[in-house]
C-alpha positions in Angstrom: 7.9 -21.3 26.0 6.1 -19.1 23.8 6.0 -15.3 23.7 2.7 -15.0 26.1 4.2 -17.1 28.9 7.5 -15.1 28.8 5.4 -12.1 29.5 3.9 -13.2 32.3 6.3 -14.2 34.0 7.9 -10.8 34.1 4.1 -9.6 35.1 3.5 -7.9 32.0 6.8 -5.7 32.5 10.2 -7.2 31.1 12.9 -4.5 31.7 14.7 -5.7 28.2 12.3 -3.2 26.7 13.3 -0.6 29.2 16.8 -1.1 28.0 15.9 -1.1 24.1 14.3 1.8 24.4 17.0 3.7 25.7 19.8 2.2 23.8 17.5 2.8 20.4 17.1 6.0 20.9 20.8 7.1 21.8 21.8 5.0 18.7 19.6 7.5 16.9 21.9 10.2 18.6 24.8 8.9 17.6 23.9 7.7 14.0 23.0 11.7 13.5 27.0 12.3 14.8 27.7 12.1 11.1 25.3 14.3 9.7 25.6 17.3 11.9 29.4 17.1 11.7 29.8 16.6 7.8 26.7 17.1 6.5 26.5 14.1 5.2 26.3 10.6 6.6 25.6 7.9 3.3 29.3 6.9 3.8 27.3 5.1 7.2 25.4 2.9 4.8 27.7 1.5 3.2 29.7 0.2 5.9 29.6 -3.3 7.4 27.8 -1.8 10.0 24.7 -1.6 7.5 22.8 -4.5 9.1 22.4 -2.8 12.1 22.1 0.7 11.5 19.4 0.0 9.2 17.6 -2.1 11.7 17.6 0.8 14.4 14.7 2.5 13.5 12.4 -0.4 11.9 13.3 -1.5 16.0 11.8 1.6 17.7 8.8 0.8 15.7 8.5 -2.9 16.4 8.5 -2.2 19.8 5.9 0.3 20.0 4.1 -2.2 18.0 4.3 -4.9 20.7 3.9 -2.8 23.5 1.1 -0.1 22.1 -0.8 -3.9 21.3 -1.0 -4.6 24.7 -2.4 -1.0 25.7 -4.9 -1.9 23.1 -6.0 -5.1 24.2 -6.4 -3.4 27.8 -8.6 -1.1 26.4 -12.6 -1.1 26.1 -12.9 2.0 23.9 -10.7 4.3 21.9 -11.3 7.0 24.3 -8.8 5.0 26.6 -6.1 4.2 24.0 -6.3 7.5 22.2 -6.3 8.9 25.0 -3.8 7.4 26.6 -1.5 8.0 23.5 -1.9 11.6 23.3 -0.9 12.5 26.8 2.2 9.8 26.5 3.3 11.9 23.7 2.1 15.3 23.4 2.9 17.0 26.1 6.4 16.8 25.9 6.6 17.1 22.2 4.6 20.5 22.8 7.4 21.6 25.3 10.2 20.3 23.0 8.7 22.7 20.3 8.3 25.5 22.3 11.8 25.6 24.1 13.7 24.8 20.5 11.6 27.6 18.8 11.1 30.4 21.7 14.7 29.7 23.2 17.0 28.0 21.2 16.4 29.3 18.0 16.5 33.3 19.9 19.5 32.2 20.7 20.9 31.2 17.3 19.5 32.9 15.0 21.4 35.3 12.7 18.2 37.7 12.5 17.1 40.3 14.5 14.6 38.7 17.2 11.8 41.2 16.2 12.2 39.9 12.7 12.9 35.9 13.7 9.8 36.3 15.8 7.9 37.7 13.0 9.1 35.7 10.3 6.3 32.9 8.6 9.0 30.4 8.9 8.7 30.7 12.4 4.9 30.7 13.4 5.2 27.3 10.5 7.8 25.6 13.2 5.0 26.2 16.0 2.9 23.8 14.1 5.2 20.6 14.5 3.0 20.5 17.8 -0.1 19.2 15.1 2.4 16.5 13.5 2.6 18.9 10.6 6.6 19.1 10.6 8.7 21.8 9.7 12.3 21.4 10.2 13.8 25.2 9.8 13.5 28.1 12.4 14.5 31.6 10.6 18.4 32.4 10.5 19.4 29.5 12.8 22.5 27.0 12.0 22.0 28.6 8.3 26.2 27.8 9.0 26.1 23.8 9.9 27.0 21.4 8.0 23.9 20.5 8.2 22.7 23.8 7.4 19.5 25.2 8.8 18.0 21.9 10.1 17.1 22.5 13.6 14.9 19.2 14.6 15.5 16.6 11.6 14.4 13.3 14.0 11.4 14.2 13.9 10.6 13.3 10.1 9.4 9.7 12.2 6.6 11.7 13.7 3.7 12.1 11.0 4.6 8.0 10.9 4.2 7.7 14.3 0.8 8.9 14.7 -0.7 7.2 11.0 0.4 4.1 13.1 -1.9 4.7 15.8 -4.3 5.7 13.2 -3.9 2.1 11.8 -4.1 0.0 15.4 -7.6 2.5 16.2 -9.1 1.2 12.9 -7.9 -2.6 13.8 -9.9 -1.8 17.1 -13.2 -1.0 15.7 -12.5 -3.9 13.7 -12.3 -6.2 16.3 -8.7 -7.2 15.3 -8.3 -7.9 19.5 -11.1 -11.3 18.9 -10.2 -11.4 15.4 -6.6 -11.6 15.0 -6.0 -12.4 11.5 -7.1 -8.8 10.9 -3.4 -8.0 11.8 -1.8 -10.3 9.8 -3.0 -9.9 6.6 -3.3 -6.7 6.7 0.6 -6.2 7.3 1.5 -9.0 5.2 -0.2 -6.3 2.8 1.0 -3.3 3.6 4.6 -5.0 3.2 3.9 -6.7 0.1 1.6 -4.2 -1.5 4.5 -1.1 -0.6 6.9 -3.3 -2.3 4.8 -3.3 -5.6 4.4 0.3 -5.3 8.0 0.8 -5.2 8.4 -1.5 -8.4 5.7 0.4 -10.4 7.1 3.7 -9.3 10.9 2.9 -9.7 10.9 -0.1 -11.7 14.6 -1.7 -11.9 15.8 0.8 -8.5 12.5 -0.4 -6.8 14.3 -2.0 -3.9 17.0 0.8 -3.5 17.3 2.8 0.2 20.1 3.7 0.6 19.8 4.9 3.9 16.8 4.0 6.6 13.7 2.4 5.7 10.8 4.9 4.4 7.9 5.2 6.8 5.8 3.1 5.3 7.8 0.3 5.9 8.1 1.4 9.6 4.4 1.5 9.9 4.9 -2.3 8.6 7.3 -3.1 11.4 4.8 -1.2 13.8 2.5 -3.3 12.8 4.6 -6.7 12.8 5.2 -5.8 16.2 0.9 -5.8 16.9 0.9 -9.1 15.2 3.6 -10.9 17.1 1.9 -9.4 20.4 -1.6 -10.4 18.8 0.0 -14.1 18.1 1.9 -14.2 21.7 0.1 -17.4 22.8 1.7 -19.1 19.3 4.8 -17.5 18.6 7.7 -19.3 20.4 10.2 -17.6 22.3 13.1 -19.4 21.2 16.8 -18.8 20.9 17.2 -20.5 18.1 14.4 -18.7 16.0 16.4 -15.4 17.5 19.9 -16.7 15.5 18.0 -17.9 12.7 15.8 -13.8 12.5 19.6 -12.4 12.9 21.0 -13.8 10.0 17.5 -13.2 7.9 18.4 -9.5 8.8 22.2 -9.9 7.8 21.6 -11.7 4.2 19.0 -9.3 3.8 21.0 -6.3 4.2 24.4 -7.3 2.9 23.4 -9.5 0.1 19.6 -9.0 -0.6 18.8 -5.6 -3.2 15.4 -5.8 -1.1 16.6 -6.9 2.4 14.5 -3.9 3.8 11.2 -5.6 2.6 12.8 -9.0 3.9 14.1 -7.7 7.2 11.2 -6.2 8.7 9.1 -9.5 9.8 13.0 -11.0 11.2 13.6 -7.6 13.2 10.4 -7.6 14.6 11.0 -11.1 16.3 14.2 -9.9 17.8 12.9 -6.9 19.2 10.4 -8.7 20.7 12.9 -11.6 21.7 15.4 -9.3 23.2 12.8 -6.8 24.9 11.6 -10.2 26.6 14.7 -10.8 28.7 14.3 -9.5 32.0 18.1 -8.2 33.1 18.3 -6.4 36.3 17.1 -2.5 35.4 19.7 0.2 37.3 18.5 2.2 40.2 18.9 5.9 38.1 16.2 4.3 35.4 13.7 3.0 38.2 10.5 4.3 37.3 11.9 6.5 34.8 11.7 6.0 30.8 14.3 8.9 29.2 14.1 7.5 26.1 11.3 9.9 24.5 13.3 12.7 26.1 16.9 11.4 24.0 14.6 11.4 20.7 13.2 14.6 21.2 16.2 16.6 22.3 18.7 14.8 20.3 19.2 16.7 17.6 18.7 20.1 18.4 21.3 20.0 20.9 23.6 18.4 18.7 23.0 21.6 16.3 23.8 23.6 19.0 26.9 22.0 19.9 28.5 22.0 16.3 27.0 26.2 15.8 30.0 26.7 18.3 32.5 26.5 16.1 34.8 24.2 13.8 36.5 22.6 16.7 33.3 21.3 17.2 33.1 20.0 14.4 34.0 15.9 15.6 31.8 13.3 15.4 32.9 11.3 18.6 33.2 14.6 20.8 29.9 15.6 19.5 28.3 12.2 20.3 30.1 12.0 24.1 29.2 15.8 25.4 25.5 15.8 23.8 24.8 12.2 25.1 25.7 14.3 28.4 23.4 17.1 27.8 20.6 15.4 26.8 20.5 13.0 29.5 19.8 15.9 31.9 17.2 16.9 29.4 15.5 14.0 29.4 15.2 14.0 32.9 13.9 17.3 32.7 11.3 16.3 30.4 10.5 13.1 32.3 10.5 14.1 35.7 8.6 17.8 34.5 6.3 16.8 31.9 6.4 13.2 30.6 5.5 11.5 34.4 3.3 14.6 35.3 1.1 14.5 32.1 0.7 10.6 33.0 -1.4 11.2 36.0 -3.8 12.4 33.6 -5.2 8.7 32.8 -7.2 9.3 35.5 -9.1 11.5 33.7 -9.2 9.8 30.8 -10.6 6.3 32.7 -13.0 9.0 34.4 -14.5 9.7 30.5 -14.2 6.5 29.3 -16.6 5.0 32.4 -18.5 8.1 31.8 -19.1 7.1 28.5 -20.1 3.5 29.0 -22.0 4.3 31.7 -24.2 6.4 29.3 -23.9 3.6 26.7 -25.4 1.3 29.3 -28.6 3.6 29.9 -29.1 4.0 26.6 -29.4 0.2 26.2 -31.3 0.0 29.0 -34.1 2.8 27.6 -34.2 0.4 24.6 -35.1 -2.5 26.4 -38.0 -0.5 28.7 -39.3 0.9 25.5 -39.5 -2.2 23.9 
């Protein structure tokens, strides 16, 4: 069976990728149970845990890959797909921003609120709402471990959004008809990065020692386009699933460049696993939390730890915020994230608008002539 057929039959909506989603991004939550606690988490690294804590993010990626494709190829202009991207993530970004700057941080901070309010630090947080990220409200946590880092997941975003920049300019190319757009152009990016890296750092090239750098997400992003672009040729296959596992576990135990190796291997079993179809829970019907876990993540777990050293465990900080930031992500689903979706009415409304004008321009052309 290959990929395509395996998507059909769950009608275009396998709940594996439901699942991934969320267990990704409270993997990110508790992956950042180290660094809020100590202040430092390399020890993680170098665990034999490596494999898979370095194949959490490059994961996330993947799948947005695969499933952003298929929003793509449903698309007949970028007025659909852009548009469709902005509301699925800006809204609730916006509000993230907002509440973590205008509440949180009031809350925490160590300055007076008509200097915190004032301060340039502050009115530079407001812009994370742009993608321009700044990761430090005035006088708050300045006592963490991680000390004065109010928001650090979202270093991801900037490379969130040059991916979509990426999959808009394979869609004026017509990488949907012409699919080998996709592949060499990540084949590319991965091998081209690489030589980069070598030029730049010549014998510690290969060396990252923590997660890979966003460029080499963007190159998972994009292996995930490319499998979904190749669906109709790329075997679903248990076997090619085992054989893409221990690619990824050479490459990260015993390979000095198993991120450049790894990325093509976990794209497969991202898309392999977000393929199965097990039974999704009643509480996640028609709910996705997963953007909410990412976004509230790690100010909460700030927060948490700024209440003193008792707080200061990684496991206790990991169980209560995995509490609170479920009911956050509710919030921000049920409030804003499924709210700002009805909005693709509008956007289908501009797009036919557009066409339709499209259409009597062509026709003019041919009466004239």
């Amino acid at each position: 069976m290959v990929i395509g057929e395996k998507l059909d039959l769950a009608k275009g909506r396998p709940t594996g990728f439901d699942y991934m989603r969320l267990l990704l991004a409270f993997s990110v939550l508790w992956l950042h149970t180290a660094r809020v606690t100590y202040g430092d988490d390399l020890f993680l690294w170098e665990t034999p845990l490596r494999p898979f804590i370095k194949s959490v993010l490059p994961m996330f990626f993947a799948l947005s890959g695969f499933l952003v494709a298929g929003s793509l190829a449903r698309s007949k202009t970028l007025i659909s797909f852009l548009g469709n991207r902005f509301i699925r993530i800006y809204p609730a970004l916006a509000v993230e921003v907002m509440l973590a700057a205008f509440i949180l941080g009031a809350i925490y901070t160590e300055y007076d609120l008509s200097n915190y309010f004032t301060d340039a630090q502050f009115f530079a947080y407001l812009l994370n709402v742009t993608g321009h990220i700044h990761f430090n409200l005035p006088g708050v946590f300045l006592n963490n471990p991680d000390a004065a880092m109010v928001n650090g997941q979202l270093w991801t975003v900037p490379f969130e959004l040059e991916c979509y920049v990426a999959i808009a300019v394979f869609f004026l190319l017509g990488v949907v008809k012409r699919r080998a757009i996709a592949l060499v152009a990540t084949t590319a990016l991965i091998v081209g990065f690489g030589l980069a890296r070598y030029w730049k750092h010549e014998s510690n090239w290969a060396s990252m020692p923590t997660t890979a750098s966003g460029n080499l997400l963007i190159g998972a992003f994009l292996v995930g386009v490319t499998i979904y672009l190749y669906r109709d040729k790329i075997l679903w296959d248990v076997r090619i699933f085992i054989a893409a596992v221990a690619v990824i576990l050479w490459a990260y135990w015993f390979s000095p460049f198993g991120d450049f190796v790894a990325i093509p291997a976990i794209g497969y079993v991202t898309v392999f696993l977000g393929l199965t179809s097990p039974r999704k829970l009643g509480v996640l019907q028609g709910a996705d939390y997963s953007y909410g876990v990412f976004l509230y993540g790690y100010p909460i777990q700030q927060a948490f730890v700024a209440l003193g050293p008792w707080a200061h465990n990684w496991w206790l900080n990991g169980i209560v915020c995995s509490m609170i930031v479920t009911c956050f992500a509710a919030f921000s689903w049920h409030f804003i994230e499924r709210p700002a979706l009805g909005m693709r009415k509008q956007v289908t409304w501009l797009e036919n608008l557009y066409l339709q004008r499209g259409s009597r321009r062509e026709l003019a052309g041919v009466v004239l002539k």
